[in-house]
N, C-alpha and C positions, 0 to 999 in steps of 0.2 A: 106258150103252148096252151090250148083252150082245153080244160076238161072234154067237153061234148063235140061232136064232129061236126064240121062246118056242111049244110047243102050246098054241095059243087055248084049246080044253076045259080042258085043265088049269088053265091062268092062270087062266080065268074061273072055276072053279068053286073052288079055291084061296082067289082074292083076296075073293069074293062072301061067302065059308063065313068068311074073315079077319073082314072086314065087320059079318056080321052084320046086312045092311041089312033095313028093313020093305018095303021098297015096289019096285019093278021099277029094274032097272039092266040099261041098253043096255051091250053091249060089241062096239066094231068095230076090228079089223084094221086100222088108218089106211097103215101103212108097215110096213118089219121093226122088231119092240121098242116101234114106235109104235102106242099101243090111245088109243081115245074114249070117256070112259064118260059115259052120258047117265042123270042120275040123276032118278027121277018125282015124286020128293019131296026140297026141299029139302033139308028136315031130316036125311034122312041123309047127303047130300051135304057137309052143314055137320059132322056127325057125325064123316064119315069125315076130312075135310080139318083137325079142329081135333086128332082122334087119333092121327094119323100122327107119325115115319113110318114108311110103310110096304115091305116088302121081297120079293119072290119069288126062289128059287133063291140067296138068300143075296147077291141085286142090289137095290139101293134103288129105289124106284118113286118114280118125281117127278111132282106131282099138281099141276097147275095149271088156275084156274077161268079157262074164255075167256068171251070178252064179244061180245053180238053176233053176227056175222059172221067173225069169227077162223078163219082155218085152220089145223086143227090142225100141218100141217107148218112152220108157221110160229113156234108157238110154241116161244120156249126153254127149253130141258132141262137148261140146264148146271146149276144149282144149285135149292133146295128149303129152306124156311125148317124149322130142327128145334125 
C-alpha cells in the first residue's frame, strides 16, 4: 500500500499501455491505492494475471480475481502469488 495516492490518469494510462490489452478495461477508484479493474474480455484478463507481477511507481500491484458478489474492500492485499 503506497503512503500518497496514486493520479487515477496516470495509473490508468501507465498500467493499460503495460498491459497491452485488446479489448476495454474499466478502471475505478474503489478507496485510496484501491482500483477495480473490470476486464471485457477474459482473455486478457487471464493475459494479464498469468504475466504479472506487476508494478507502478516502483510499488507492486496486487491483482486478485473476485468472485461473484465480493467487495472489493474486502479483499485481501497482503500477499500476490509470483
Amino acid at each position: 500500500m503506497m503512503n500518497r495516492g496514486v493520479n487515477l490518469i496516470v495509473f490508468k494510462s501507465t498500467i493499460l499501455q503495460a498491459w497491452n490489452v485488446k479489448n476495454r478495461v474499466e478502471v475505478r477508484d474503489v478507496a485510496r491505492n484501491l482500483f477495480f479493474f473490470r476486464f471485457f474480455d477474459r482473455r486478457d484478463m487471464e493475459r494479464v494475471m498469468e504475466a504479472g507481477s506487476w508494478n507502478f511507481d516502483r510499488r507492486l500491484i496486487v491483482l486478485k480475481e473476485m468472485k461473484g458478489d465480493e467487495n472489493p474492500k474486502t479483499v485481501s492485499t497482503t500477499n500476490c502469488n509470483f
